[in-house]
N, C-alpha and C positions, 0 to 999 in steps of 0.2 A: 115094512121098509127095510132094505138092505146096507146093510153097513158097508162101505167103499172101503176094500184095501186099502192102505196109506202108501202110498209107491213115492210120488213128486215127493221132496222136501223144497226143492229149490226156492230162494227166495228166505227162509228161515235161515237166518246166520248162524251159523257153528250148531245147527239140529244136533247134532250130537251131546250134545254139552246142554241145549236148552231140554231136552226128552229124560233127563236125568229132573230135573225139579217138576216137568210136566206133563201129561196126557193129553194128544191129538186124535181125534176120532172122528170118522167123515163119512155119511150116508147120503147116500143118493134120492135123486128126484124121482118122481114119480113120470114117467117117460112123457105125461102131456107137457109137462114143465121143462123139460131136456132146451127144448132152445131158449128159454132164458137163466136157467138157474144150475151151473155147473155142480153144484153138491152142499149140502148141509156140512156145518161142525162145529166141532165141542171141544174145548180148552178147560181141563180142571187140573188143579195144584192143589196143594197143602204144603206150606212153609210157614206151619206155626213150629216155633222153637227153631229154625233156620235162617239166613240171611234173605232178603229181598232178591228179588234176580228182575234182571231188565234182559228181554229178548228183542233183541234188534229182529226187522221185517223189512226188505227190500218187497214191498208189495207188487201186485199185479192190476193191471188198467183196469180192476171191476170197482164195484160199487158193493156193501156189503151190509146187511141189516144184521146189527147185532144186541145180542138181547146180555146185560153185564148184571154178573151177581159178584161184585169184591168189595174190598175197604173201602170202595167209595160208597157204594150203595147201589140200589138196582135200577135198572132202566133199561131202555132199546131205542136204540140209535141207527140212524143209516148214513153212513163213511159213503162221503165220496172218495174218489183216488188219493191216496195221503204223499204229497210233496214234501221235502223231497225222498222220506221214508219213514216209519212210522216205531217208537221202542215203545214195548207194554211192561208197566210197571207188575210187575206179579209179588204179594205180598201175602201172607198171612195165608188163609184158606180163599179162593178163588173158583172159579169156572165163569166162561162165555159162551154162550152159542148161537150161532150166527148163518144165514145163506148168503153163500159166494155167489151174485150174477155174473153171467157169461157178460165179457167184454158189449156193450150193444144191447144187454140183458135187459137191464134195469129201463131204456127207455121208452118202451111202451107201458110200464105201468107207470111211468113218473110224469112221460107227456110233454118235456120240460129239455132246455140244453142242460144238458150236464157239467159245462163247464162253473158255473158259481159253484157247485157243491166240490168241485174240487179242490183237497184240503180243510175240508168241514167236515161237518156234519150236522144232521139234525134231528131231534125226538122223532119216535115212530108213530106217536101221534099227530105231529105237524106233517110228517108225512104222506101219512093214510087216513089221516081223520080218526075219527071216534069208531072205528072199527079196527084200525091201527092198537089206538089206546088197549079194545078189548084183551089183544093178542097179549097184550104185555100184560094183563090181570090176572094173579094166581100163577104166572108162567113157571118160575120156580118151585111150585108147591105140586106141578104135575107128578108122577109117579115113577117117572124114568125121562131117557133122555131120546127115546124112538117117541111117545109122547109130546115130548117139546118140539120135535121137529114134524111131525103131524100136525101139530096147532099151525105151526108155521105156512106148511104145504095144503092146510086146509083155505087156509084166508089169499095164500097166493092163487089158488085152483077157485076160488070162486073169484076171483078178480080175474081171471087170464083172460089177456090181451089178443088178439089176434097175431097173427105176426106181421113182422114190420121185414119188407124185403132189406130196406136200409140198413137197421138193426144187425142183420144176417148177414150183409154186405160187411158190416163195420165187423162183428168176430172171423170173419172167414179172414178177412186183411190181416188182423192181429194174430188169427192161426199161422199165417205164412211168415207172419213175420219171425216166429218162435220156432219155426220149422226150418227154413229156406237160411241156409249161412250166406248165400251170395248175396241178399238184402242187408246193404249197411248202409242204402241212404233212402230217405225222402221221397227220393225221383224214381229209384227203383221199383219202390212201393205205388208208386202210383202209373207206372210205365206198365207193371208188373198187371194191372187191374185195369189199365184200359183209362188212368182219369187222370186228369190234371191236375199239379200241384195243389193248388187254391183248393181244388174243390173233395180233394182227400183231406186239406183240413180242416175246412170246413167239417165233413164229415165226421171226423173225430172229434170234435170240440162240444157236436152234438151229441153223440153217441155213446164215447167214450169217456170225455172230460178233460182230457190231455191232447197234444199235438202226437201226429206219428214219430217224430224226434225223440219227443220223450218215451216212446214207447220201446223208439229202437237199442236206445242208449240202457233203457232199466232192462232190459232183456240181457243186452250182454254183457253187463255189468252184474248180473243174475250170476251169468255162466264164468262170468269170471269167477267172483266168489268160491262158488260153485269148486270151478277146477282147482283153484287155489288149495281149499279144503284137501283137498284129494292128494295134493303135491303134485301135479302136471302142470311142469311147470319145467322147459329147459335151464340150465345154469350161465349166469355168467349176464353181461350187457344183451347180450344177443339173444338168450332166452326171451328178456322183458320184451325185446322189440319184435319179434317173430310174433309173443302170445299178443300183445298190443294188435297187432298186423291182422292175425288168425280172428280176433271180436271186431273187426270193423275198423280200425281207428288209423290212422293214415301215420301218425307218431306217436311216437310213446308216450312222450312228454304231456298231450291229452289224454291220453288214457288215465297214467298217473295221478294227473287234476282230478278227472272225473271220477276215480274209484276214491281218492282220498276225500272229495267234497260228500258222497253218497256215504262211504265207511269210517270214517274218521283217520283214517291213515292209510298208512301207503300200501301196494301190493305186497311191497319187501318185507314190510308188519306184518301184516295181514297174513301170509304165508308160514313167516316166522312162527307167528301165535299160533295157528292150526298145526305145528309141527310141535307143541307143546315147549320152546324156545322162549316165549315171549309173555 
């Protein structure tokens, strides 16, 4: 199994800052799995004798099976999309490892709308059954972490699903929508694909577990972040409204809202504090 470069951070708040308390490491599928499961990964800490750290996640529209060994105890879980963003407490000595499904991933092995599981979650045994349960026996006591993620990719490979055109429909959408800047609305999205309102969200609600709204709004609310970190960002009233303008947003004044509801404060914060300010 090959280990994936770590390129993206996007989405991980101030990765700078949080890479200093932790370890991300991310290995790839095994190419039959490619269209549901974007990549395997591994989160380990040690902060014994250090302070707690909380890493804020502006997460991404998948679905994510993860297997927790920390102060809480161990187990494996499957997240659906976490609303409206998700902080991991990180304490003591830790590690998780987890598959990221592609957007549309997860619903041919679950069968299921994906909308109730968004904002949950549930054991990987209510999940998968009693074959689920096995995955998660002894999983910590394998002998590395290419091991953990082979358990993983064995039990996904003997279940693999056929593919669902839908499914495939639904990440190709969510690709364009993370590619394509001239998509800032709904309508675009679905002009863009040929489908009518109603029935792109329909489509998402199945698929994905969120509206395309929500999809478009966590994207560039991403890149906001994102740019902010970096200081791109012109000065003055006229900065904020141009960058507002440049993510979609028709005034500022929402923009504003919506970064301060998702981040806990405002761009001018936010910015501040990545410039070691605040």
């Amino acid at each position: 199994m090959r280990e994936s470069k770590l390129q993206a951070t996007r989405g991980i708040v101030r990765a700078d800052e949080g890479f200093r308390r932790f370890v991300l490491e991310r290995y790839e599928p095994d190419a039959a799995l490619a269209p549901f499961v974007e990549h395997y990964w591994l989160v380990r800490w040690d902060l014994r004798e250090q302070p707690d750290f909380h890493q804020h996640i502006l997460s991404y529209p998948s679905v994510q099976w993860v297997f927790e060994n920390d102060w809480t105890g161990t187990g494996s879980w499957v997240y659906g999309v976490p609303t409206p963003s998700y902080t991991r407490h990180l304490k003591g000595f830790g590690q998780s490892f987890g598959a990221k499904f592609r957007p549309g991933g997860f619903y041919p092995y679950w069968k299921q709308d994906l909308a109730p599981l968004t904002g949950s979650r549930i054991g990987g045994a209510a999940a998968f059954g009693e074959d689920g349960a096995a995955v998660e026996e002894g999983f910590w006591e394998l002998p590395d972490d290419e091991a953990r993620a082979r358990r993983i990719e064995s039990f996904l490979l003997r279940r693999l699903p056929e593919k669902d055109e839908q499914a495939e429909l639904a990440e190709r959408i969510v690709r364009s929508m993370i590619d394509d800047r001239e998509i800032v609305r709904t309508q675009d999205v679905a002009e863009a694909f040929g489908l009518g309102v109603r029935t792109l969200q329909r489509l998402f609600s199945r698929y994905i577990g969120v509206s395309p709204k929500w999809v478009l709004r966590r994207f560039r609310l991403q890149e906001a972040a994102e740019r902010l970190e970096k200081g791109e960002l012109g000065a003055g009233p006229a900065g904020w409204a141009e960058f507002a303008q440049q993510l979609g947003y028709y005034d500022q004044a929402h923009f504003i809202k919506d970064f301060k509801a998702l981040l806990g404060r405002s761009p001018e914060d936010y910015a501040r504090k990545s410039r070691g300010e605040g």
